[in-house]
PASEBA-1860 file (N, C-alpha, C; in nm, 3 decimals):
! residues 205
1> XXXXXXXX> 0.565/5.560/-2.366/0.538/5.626/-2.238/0.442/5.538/-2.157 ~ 0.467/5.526/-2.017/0.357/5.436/-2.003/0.217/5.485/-1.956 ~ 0.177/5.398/-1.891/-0.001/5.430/-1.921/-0.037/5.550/-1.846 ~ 0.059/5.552/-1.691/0.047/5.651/-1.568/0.091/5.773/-1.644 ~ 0.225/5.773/-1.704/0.289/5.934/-1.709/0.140/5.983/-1.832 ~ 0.089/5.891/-1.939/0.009/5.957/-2.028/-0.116/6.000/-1.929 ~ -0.147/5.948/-1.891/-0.329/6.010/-1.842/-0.257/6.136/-1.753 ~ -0.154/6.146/-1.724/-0.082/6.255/-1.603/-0.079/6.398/-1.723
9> XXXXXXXX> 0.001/6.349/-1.834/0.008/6.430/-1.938/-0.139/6.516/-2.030 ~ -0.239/6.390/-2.020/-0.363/6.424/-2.044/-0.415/6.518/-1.916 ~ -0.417/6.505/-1.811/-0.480/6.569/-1.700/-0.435/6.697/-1.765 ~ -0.302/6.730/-1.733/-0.203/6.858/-1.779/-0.315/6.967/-1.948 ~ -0.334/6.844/-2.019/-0.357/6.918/-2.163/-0.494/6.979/-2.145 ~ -0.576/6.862/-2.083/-0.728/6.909/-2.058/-0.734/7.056/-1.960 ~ -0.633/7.024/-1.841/-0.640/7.161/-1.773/-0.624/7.284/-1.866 ~ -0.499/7.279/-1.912/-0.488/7.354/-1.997/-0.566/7.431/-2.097
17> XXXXXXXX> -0.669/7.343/-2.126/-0.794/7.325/-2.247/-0.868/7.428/-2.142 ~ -0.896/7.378/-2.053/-1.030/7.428/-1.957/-0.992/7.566/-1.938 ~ -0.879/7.575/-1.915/-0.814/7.723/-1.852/-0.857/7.864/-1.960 ~ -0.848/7.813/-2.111/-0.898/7.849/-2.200/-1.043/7.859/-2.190 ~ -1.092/7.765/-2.195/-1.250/7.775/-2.188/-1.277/7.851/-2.054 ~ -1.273/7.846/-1.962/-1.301/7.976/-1.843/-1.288/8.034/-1.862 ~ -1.173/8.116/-1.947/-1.143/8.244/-1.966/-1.267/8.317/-2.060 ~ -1.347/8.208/-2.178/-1.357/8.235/-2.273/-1.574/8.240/-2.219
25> XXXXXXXX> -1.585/8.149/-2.061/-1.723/8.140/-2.070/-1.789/8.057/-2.115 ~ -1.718/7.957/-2.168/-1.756/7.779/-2.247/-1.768/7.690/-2.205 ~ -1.795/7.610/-2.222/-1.809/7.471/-2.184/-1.800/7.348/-2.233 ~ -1.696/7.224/-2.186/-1.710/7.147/-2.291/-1.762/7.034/-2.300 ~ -1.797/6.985/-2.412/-1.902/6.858/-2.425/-2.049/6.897/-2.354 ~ -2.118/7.044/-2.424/-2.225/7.021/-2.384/-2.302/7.091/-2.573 ~ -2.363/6.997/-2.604/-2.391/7.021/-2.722/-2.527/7.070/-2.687 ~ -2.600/7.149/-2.798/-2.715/7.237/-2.817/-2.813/7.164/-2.785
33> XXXXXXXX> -2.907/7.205/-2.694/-3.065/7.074/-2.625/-2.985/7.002/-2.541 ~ -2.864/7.009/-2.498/-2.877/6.866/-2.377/-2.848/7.003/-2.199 ~ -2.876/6.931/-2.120/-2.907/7.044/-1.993/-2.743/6.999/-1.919 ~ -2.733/7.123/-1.891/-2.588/7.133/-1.848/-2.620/7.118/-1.685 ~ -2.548/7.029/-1.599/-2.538/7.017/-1.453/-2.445/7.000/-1.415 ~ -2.431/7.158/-1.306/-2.289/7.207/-1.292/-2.228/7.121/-1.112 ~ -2.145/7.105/-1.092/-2.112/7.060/-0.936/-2.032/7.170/-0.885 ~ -1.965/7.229/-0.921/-1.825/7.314/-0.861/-1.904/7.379/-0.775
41> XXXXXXXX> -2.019/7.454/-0.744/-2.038/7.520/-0.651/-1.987/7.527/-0.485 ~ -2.008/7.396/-0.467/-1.997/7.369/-0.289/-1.841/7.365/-0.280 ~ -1.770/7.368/-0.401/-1.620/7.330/-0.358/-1.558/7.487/-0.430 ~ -1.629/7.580/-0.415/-1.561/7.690/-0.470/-1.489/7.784/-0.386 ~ -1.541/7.780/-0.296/-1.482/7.917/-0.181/-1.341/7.826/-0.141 ~ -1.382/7.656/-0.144/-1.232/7.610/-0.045/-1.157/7.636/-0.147 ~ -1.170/7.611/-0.305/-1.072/7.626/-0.391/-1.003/7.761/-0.410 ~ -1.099/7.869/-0.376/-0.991/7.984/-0.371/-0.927/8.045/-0.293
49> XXXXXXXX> -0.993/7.953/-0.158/-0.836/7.948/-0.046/-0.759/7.955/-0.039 ~ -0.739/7.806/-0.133/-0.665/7.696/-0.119/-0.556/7.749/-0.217 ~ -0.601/7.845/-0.337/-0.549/7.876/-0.464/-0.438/7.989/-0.389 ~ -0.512/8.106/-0.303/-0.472/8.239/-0.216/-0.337/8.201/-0.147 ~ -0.344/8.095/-0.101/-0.266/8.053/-0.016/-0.167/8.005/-0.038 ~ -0.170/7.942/-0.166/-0.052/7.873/-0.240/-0.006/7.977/-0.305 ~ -0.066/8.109/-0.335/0.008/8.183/-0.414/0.081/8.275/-0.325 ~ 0.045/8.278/-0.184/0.076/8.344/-0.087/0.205/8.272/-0.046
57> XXXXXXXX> 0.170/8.139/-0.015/0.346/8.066/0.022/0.447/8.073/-0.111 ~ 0.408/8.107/-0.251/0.519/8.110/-0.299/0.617/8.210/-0.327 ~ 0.524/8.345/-0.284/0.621/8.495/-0.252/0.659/8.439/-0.123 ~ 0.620/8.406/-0.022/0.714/8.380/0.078/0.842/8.336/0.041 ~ 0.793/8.176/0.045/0.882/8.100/0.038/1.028/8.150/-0.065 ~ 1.010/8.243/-0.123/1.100/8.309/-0.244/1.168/8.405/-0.182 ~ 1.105/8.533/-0.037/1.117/8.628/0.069/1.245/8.548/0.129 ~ 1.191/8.451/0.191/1.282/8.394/0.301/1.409/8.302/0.230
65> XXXXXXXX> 1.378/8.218/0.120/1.507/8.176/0.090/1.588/8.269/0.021 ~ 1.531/8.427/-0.024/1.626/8.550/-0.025/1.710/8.569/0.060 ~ 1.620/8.582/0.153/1.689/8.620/0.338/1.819/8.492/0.377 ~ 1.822/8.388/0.333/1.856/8.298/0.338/2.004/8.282/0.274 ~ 1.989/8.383/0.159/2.140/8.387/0.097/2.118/8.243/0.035 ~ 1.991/8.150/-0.037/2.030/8.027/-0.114/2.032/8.045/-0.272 ~ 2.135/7.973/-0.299/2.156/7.989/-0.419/2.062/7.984/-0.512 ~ 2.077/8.047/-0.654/1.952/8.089/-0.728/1.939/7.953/-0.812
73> XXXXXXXX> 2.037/7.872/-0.832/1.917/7.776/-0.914/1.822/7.689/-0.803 ~ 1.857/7.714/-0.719/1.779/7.622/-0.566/1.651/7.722/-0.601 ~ 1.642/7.828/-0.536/1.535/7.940/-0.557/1.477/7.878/-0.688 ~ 1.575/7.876/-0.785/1.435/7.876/-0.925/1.365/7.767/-0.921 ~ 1.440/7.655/-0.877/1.374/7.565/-0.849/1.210/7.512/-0.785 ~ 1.282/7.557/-0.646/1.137/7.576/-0.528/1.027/7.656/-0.669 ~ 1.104/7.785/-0.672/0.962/7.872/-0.749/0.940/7.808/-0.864 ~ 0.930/7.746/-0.967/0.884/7.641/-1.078/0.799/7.513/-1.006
81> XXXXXXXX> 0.833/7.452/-0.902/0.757/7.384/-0.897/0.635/7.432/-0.781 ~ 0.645/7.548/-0.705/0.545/7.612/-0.598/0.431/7.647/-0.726 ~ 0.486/7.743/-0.879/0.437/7.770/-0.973/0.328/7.666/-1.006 ~ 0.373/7.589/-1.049/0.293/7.462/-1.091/0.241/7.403/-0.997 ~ 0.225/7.393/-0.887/0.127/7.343/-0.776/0.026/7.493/-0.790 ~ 0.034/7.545/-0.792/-0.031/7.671/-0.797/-0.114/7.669/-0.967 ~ -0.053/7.655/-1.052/-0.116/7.635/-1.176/-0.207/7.483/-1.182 ~ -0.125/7.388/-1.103/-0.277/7.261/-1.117/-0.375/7.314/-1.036
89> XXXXXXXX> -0.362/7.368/-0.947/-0.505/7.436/-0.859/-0.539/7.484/-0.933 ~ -0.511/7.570/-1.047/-0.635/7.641/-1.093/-0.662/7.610/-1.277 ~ -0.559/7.501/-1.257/-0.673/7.389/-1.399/-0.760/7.257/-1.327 ~ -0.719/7.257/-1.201/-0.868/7.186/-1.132/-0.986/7.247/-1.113 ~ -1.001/7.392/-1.088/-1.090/7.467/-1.107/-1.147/7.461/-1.204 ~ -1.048/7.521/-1.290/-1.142/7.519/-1.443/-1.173/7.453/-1.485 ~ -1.147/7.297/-1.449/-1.183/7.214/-1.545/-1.328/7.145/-1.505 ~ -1.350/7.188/-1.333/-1.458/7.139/-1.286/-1.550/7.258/-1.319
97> XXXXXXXX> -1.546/7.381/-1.340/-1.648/7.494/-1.437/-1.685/7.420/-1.560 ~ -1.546/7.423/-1.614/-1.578/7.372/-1.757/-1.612/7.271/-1.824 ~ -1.625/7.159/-1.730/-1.635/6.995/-1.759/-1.772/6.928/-1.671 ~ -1.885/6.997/-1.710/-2.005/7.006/-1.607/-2.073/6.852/-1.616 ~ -2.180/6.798/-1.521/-2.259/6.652/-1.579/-2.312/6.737/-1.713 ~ -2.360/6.599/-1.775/-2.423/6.653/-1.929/-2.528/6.515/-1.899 ~ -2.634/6.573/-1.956/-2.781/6.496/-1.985/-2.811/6.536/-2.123 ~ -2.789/6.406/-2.195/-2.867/6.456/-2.365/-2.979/6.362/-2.335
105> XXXXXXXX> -2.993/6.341/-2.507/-3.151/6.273/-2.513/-3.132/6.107/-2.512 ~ -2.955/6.104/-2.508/-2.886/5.943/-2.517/-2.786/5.916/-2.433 ~ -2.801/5.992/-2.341/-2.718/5.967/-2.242/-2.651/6.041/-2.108 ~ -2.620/6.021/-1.994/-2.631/6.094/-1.895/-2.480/6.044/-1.885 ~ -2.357/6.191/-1.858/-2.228/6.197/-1.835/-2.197/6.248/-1.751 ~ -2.111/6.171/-1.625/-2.050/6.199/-1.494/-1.924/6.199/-1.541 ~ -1.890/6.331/-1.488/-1.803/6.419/-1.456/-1.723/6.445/-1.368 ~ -1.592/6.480/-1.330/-1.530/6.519/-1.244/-1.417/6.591/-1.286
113> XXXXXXXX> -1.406/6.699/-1.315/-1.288/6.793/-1.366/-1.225/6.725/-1.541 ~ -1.111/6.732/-1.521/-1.044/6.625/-1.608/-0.997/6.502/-1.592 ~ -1.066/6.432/-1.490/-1.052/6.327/-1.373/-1.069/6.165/-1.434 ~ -1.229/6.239/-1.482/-1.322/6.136/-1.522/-1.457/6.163/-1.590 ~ -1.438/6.073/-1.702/-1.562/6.086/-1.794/-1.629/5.940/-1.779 ~ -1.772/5.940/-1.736/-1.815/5.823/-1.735/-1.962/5.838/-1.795 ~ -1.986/5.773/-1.955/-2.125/5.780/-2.015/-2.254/5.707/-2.011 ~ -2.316/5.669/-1.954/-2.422/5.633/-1.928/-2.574/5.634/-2.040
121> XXXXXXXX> -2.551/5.532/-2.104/-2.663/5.533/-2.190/-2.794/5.573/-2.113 ~ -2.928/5.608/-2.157/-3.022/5.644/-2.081/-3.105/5.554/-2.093 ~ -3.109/5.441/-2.179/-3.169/5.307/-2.186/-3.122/5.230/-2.074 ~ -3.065/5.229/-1.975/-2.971/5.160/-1.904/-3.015/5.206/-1.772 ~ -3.105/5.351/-1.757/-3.128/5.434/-1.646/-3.258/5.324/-1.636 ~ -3.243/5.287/-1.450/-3.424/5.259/-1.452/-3.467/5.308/-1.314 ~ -3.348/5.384/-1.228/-3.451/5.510/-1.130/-3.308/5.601/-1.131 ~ -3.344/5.696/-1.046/-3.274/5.797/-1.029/-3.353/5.881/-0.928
129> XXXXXXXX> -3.263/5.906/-0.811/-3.287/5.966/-0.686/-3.239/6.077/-0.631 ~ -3.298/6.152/-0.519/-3.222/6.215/-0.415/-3.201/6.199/-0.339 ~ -3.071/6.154/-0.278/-3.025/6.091/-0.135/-2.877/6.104/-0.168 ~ -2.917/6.234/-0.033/-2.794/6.298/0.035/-2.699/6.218/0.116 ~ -2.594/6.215/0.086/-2.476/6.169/0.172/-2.328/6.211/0.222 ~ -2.336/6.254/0.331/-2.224/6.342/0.399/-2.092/6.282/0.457 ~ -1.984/6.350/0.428/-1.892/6.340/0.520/-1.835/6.180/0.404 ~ -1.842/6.194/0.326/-1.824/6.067/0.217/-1.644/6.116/0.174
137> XXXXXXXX> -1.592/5.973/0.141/-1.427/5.974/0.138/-1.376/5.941/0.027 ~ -1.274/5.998/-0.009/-1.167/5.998/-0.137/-1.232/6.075/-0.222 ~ -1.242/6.103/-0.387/-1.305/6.161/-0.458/-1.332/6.096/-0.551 ~ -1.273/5.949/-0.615/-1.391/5.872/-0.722/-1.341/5.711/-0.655 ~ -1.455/5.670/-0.631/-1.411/5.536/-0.569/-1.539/5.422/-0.646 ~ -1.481/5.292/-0.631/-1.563/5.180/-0.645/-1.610/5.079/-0.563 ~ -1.719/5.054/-0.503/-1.734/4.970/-0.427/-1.844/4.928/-0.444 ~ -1.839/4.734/-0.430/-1.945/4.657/-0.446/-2.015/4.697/-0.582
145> XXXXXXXX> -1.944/4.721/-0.704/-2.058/4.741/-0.865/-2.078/4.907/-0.841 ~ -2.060/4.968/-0.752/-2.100/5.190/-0.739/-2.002/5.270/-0.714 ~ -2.006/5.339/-0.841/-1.929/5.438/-0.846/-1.968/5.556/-0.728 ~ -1.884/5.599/-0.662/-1.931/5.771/-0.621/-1.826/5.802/-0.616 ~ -1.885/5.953/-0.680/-1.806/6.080/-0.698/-1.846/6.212/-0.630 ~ -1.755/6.210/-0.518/-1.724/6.329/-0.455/-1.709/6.466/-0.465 ~ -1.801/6.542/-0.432/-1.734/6.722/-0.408/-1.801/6.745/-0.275 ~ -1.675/6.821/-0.224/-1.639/6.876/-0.110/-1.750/6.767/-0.002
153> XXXXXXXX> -1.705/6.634/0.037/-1.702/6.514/0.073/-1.860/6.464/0.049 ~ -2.001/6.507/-0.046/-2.077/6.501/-0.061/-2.129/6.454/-0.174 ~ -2.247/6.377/-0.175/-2.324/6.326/-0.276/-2.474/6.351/-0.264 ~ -2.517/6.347/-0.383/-2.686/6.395/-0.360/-2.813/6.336/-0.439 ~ -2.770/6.229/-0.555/-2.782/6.187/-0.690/-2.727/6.066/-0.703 ~ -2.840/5.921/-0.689/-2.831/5.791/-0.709/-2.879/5.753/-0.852 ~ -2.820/5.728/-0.938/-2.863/5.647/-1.019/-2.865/5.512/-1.080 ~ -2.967/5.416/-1.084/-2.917/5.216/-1.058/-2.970/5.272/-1.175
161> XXXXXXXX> -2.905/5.124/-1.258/-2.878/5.070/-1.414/-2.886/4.943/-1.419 ~ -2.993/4.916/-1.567/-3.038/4.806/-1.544/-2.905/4.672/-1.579 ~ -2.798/4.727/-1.646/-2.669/4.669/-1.666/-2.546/4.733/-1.661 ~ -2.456/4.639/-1.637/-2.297/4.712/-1.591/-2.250/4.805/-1.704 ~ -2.184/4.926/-1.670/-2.135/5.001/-1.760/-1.948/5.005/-1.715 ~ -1.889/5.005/-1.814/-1.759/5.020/-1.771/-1.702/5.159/-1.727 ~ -1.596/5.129/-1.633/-1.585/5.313/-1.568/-1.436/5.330/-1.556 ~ -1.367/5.390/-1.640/-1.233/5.387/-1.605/-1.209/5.506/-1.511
169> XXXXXXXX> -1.143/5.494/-1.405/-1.084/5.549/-1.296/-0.944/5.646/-1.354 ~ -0.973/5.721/-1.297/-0.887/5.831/-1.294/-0.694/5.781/-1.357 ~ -0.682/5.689/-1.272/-0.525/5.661/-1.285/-0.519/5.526/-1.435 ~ -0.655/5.541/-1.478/-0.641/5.407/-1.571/-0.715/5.286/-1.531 ~ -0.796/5.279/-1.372/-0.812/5.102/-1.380/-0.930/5.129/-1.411 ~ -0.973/4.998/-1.454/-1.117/4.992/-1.519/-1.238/4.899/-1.425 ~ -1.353/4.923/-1.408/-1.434/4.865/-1.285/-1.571/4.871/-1.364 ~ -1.639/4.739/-1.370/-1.786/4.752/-1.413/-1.871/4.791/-1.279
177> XXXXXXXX> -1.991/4.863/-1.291/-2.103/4.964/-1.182/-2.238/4.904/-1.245 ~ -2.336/4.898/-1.193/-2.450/4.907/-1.191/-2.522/5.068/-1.115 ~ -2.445/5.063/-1.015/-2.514/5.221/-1.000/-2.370/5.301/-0.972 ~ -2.412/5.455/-1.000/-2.363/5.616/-0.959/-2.441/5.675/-0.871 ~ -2.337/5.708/-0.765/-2.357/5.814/-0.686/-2.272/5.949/-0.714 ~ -2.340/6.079/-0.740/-2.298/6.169/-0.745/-2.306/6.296/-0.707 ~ -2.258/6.408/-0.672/-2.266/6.515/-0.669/-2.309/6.618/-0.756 ~ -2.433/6.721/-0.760/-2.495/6.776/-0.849/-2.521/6.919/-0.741
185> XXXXXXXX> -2.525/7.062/-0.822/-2.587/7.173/-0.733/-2.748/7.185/-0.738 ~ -2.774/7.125/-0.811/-2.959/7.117/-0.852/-2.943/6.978/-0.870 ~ -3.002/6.866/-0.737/-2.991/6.730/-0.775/-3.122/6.684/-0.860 ~ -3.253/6.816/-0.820/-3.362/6.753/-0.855/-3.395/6.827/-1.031 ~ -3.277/6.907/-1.084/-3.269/6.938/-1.251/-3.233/6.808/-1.291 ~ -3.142/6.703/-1.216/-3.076/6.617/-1.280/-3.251/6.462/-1.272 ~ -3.286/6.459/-1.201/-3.379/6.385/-1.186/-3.509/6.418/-1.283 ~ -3.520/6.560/-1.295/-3.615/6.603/-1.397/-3.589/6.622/-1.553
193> XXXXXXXX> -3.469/6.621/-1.557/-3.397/6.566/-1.668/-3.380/6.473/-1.710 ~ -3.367/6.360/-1.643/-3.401/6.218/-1.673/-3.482/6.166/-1.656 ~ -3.592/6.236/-1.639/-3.722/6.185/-1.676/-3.781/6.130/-1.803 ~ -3.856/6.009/-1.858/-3.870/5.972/-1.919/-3.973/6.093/-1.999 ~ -3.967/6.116/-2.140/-4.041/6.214/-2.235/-4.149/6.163/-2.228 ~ -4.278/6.226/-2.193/-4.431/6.143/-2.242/-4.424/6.098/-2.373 ~ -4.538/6.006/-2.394/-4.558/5.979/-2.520/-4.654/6.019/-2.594 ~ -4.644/6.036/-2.708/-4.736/6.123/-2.793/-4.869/6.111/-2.717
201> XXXXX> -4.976/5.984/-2.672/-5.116/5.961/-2.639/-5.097/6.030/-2.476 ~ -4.967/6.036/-2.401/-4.992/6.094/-2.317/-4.996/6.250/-2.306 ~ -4.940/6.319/-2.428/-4.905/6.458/-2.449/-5.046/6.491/-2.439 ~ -5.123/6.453/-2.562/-5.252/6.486/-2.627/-5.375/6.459/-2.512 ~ -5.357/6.357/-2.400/-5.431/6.347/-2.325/-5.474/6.455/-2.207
END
């Protein structure tokens, strides 16, 4: 199979996965002590628009090619695949609930649904910021060594690295970064989270 139809097939399984885990209130890849940082917020109301609406054109669209007198495997047709545009909307949802940033004690993971996993050792972190950026395009792009990743066309969360980390892109290509830009609903949990731990002489002091 080649490389495109598998990660297409993977998108499909993970949704699937997530759809489960929403139902269930879970989350995945966030193990016990590491701080969960969620993004879906700012992109939630368009997603259940967007979800309303598609479920709304596919009783139509089913109404009128009734009215229409078209034949029923045509009909089953349209409705299987309106279905499934309607079902990836809402394993993109879930998967951006269920597939949150993760900050452990070894590493900081950007996220984007079932899109993209990108791990970030925390030895590798040497600042991390807040700086907002609006009206920002596509949803995971590379330019000049920086990743950014998009929700609902916004970023809020810079982080430079003191060396390149590899980042595979959504469709498979692969791009070395020195820094991430990302989207976070609490940018300054994610900054206080990666804060370096005092050290014992500074605890006691």
């Amino acid at each position: 199979m080649p490389e495109l139809l598998r990660r297409i097939a993977g998108f499909d399984a993970k949704g699937m996965a997530s759809l489960a885990l929403w139902a269930r209130c879970r989350r995945d890849g966030v193990p016990p002590g590491a701080v969960e940082v969620t993004y879906s917020r700012e992109q939630t109301t368009t997603m259940l628009i967007l979800l309303i609406m598609m479920a709304v054109e596919l009783v139509a669209v089913e109404v009128l090619l009734r009215a229409m007198d078209v034949a029923g495997w045509v009909r089953l047709l349209v409705f299987l695949l309106d279905a499934y545009g309607l079902l990836a909307g809402l394993m993109v949802a879930a998967a951006c609930v269920t597939r949150p940033h993760v900050v452990t004690g070894e590493e900081l993971r950007v996220r984007y649904g079932a899109f993209l996993d990108v791990r970030i050792p925390r030895e590798l972190i040497t600042s991390v910021r807040v700086a907002r950026g609006y009206n920002e395009s596509g949803l995971v792009r590379v330019d000049a060594g920086t990743l950014t990743v998009v929700v609902s066309s916004q970023v809020n969360v810079v982080v430079e690295l003191s060396e390149p980390v590899t980042v595979v892109r959504p469709l498979g290509g692969r791009a070395e970064v020195t820094a991430v830009r990302f989207f976070a609903d609490d940018p300054a949990a994610v900054r206080a989270a990666l804060r370096p731990a005092p050290q014992p002489d500074q605890a006691g002091s």
